[in-house]
C-alpha positions in Angstrom: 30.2 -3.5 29.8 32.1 -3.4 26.1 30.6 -4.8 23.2 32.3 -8.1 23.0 34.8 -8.0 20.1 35.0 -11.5 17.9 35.3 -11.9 14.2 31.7 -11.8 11.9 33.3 -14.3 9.4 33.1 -17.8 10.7 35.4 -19.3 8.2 37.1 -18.1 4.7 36.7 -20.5 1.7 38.8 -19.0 -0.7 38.0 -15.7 -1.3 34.6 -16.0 -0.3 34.1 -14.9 3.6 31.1 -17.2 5.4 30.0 -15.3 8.0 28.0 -16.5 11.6 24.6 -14.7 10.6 24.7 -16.6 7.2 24.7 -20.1 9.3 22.0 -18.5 11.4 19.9 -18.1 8.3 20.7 -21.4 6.9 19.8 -23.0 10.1 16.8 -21.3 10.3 15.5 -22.3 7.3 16.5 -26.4 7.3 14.9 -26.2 11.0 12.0 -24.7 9.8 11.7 -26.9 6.6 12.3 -30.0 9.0 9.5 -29.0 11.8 7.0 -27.9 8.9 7.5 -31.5 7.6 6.9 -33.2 10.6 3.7 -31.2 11.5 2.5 -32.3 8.0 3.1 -35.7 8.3 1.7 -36.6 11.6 -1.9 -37.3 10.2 -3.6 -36.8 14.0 -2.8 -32.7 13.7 -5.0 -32.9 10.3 -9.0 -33.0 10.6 -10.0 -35.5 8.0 -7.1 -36.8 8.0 -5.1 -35.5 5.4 -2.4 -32.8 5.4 -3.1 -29.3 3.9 0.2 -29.8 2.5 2.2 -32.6 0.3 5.9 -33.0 0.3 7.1 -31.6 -2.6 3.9 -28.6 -1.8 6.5 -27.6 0.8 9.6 -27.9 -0.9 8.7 -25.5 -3.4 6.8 -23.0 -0.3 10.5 -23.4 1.3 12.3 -22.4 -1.9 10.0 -19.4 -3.1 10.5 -18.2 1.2 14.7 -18.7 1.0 14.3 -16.6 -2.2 12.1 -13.9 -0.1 14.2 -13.6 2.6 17.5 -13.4 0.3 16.1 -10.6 -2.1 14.1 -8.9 0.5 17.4 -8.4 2.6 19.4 -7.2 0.0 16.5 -5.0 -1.3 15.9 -3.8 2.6 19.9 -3.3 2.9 19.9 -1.2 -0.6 17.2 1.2 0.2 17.4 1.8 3.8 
């Protein structure tokens, strides 16, 4: 069976190429930001009652992880 040939970049804006795995990661992360949110709002999941975790907690968790995943990549791509 060939590798199935199609183009990496999903659309061009400009001169800047967006490419399919960038939407994976971006999807990825909003998913994972929206499920994470849920879980800590549904108060039955929590023992006393109250999430491990406030709203803006998360926001900042979800920032400091994007920034992980960008600069580990790119430090993973440099030095292997």
């Amino acid at each position: 069976m060939p590798f199935p040939e199609f183009d990496p970049v999903l659309i061009h804006l400009g001169p800047l190429p967006i490419r399919w795995y960038a939407l994976a990661y971006v999807a990825g992360i909003v998913l994972g930001w929206w499920y994470a949110s849920r879980l800590a709002k549904t108060e039955r999941l929590w023992a006393p009652g109250k999430p491990p975790v406030t709203g803006p907690q998360l926001d900042d968790l979800v920032l400091w992880i994007t920034l992980g995943v960008i600069l580990g990549g790119r430090f993973g791509y440099a030095l292997f």
